[in-house]
N, C-alpha and C positions, 0 to 999 in steps of 0.2 A: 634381679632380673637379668636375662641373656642379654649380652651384646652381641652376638652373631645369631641369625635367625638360620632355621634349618635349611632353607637357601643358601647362603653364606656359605656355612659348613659345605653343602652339595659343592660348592660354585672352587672353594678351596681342595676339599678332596682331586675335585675333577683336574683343575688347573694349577694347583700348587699355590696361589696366593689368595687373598683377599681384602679388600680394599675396603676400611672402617672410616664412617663420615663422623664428623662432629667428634674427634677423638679425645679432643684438649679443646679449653674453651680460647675463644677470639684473644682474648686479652693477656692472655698465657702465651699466646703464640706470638704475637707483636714484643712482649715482653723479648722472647729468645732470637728474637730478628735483631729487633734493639743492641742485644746483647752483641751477637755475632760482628755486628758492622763494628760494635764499640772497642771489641777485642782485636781485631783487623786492624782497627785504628782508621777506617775509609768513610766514605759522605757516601750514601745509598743514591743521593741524588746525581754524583758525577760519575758516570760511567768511565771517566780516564781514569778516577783512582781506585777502580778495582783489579786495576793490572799490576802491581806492584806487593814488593816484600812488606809484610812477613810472608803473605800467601803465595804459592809456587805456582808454577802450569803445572798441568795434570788434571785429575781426576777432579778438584775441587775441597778434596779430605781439610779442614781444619782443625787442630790440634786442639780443643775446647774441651772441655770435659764435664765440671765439678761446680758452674757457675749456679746462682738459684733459679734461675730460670730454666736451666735445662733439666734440673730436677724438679721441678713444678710442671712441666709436662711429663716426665717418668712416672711423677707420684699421682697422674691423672686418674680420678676411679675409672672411668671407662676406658683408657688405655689397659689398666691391669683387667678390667671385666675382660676385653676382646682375646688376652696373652691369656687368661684361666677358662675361658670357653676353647679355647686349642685345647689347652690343656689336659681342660680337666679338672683343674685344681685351681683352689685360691692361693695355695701356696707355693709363691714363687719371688724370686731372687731377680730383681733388674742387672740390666746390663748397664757398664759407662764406654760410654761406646763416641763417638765423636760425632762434628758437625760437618755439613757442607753447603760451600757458595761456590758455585761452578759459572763462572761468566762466559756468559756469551762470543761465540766467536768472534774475531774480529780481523778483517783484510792486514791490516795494519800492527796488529801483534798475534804473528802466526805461533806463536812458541803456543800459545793460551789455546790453540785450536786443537782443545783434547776430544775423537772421535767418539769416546765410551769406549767399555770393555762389555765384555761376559767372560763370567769364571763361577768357579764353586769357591764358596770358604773352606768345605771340607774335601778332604783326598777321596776322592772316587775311586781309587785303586781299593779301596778296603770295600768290599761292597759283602752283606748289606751297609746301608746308613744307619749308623744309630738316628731315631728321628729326633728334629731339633726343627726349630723358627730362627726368623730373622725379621728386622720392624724397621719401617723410616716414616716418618712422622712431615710432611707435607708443610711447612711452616708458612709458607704462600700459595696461594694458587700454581700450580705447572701445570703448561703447557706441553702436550705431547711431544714436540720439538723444542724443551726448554734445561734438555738435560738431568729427567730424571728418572726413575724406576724402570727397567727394562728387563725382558725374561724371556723363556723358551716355555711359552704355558705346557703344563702335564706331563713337563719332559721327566718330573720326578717319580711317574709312574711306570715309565718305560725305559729305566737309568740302565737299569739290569741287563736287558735286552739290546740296549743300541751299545754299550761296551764292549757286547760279544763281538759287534760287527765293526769294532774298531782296530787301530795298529796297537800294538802290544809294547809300543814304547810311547803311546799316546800321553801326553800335558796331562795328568788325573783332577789338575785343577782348573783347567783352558780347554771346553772344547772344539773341537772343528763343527764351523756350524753350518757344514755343505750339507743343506736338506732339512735343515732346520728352519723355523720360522722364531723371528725374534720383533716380539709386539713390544710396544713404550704405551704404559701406563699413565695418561694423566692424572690429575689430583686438586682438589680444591684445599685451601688452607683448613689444616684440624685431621685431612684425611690419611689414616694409618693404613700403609700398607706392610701385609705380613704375610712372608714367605715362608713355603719348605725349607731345609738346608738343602736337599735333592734338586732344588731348579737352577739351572745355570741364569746367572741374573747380572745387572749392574747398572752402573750409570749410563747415559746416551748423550748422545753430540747434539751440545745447546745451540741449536742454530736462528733462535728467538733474538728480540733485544734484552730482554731481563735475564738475570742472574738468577742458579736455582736455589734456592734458601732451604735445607732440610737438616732433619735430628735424626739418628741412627738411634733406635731403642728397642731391646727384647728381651725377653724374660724366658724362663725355664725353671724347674721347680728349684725348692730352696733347699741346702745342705746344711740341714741346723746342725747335726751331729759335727758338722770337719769345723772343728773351734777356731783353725789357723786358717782356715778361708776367709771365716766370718771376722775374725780380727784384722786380716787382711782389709776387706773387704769395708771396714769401718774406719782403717788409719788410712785408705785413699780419700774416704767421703771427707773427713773430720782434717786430714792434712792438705786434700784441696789437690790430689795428683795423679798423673795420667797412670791408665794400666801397665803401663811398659812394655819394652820390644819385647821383641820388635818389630811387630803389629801397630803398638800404641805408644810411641816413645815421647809425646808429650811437645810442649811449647818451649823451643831454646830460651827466649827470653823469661820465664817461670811466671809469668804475669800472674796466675791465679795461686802458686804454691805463694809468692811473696806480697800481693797486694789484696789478695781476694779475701772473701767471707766465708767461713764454713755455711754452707746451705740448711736451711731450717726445714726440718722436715714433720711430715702429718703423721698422725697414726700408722696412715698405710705406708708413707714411706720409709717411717723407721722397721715396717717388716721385710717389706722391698729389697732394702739394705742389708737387714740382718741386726742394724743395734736390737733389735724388740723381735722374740721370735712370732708365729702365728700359732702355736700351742694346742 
């Protein structure tokens, strides 16, 4: 059965995202909250110890990767149903992509007072897009104001056209967003939000008291044929390590390459992965 109803699709076409309830079940999701704080090494319940190393100011990014909770939501069927209703296809290839806990602003530790971005992942200088998605996965409730999902609705359908009327030494990954409108997407825990690559997007300034809890996860079809991906791509899961820069350059301390478990995976996540093709 669809996970996206022909609404959905409409609502994604028109505005470049859309926004899937019930993606990973409740327990899956506590499971990778658990997790997060556990990796942090911090108490969920003191807000003083979320300001401190290992985690930086910034954006919130957590170097986490490879844990089995985080792969117990990637391998969710309705997380892959909503990626193969984009699609198209069932056959597709996850991403290990990282986590985030973005804490709340605070008088008192201004370094932590990161306001958001917007940017593209990919170089707008090459235009067209080749088309692509992008996923975060809601791991608690957020709050409009609590530092998450943020975008320039439908700007992916008039990328083409507002470049013309741009400077010719313009950021191709930053844009100027005089005239633009930039809406923050709330979210209830479970709810998958998936973007164009064409929408300039990002995180927002938590100005809540809670911290945002979220999974980075997308998929795109799978390359059974390139053998050195797919080996690739099964000595990260099975060695337990980050993508590498330097994008994804991983946890200085090696927490999960030296103490962790290789994650267990389902049917569908060993095609996700590439161990087990989909044929």
């Amino acid at each position: 059965m669809p996970v996206l109803s022909e609404q959905d699709r409409a609502f994604f076409d028109e505005n470049g995202y859309v926004v899937v309830h019930d993606a990973a079940p409740a327990d899956k999701l506590a499971a990778a909250v658990a997790a997060i704080w556990e990796f942090l090494g911090m108490d969920p319940d003191d807000p003083d110890d979320w300001y401190r190393p290992p985690h930086k100011p910034g954006a919130g990014m957590v170097e986490f990767y490879q844990h089995q909770a985080l792969w117990d939501n990637r391998q969710s069927p309705r997380v892959h149903g909503a990626f193969a209703d984009i699609w198209r296809t069932d056959k597709l290839w996850v991403s290990f992509d990282r986590v985030n806990m973005k804490p709340p602003r605070r008088p008192d530790k201004p370094e932590w007072d990161n306001k958001g971005f917007v940017h593209w992942d990919a170089d707008t200088s090459q235009l067209p897009l080749r088309f692509g998605v992008q996923g975060v996965l809601c791991l608690t409730d957020t709050a409009a104001n609590q530092g998450g999902f943020q975008c320039v609705p439908g700007m992916h359908n008039r990328l083409e056209e507002w470049v013309k009327t741009q400077p010719a030494d313009r950021n191709p990954r930053v844009p100027d967003l005089a005239g633009l409108e930039v809406v923050n997407v709330p979210g209830k825990a479970g709810d998958l939000i998936i973007w164009h690559r064409g929408l300039p997007h990002g995180n927002s300034h938590n100005t809540s008291d809670k911290p945002r809890l979220a999974q980075y996860i997308s998929m795109s079809p799978a390359s059974e044929s390139n053998d050195e991906a797919r080996a690739r791509r099964i000595e990260l899961w099975h060695r337990r390590l980050p993508p590498g820069p330097p994008i994804f350059p991983g946890d200085p301390r090696r927490i999960e390459e030296e103490h962790g478990t290789t994650a267990v995976l389902t049917p569908l996540g060993k095609r996700l992965l590439g161990l087990d093709t989909w044929g």
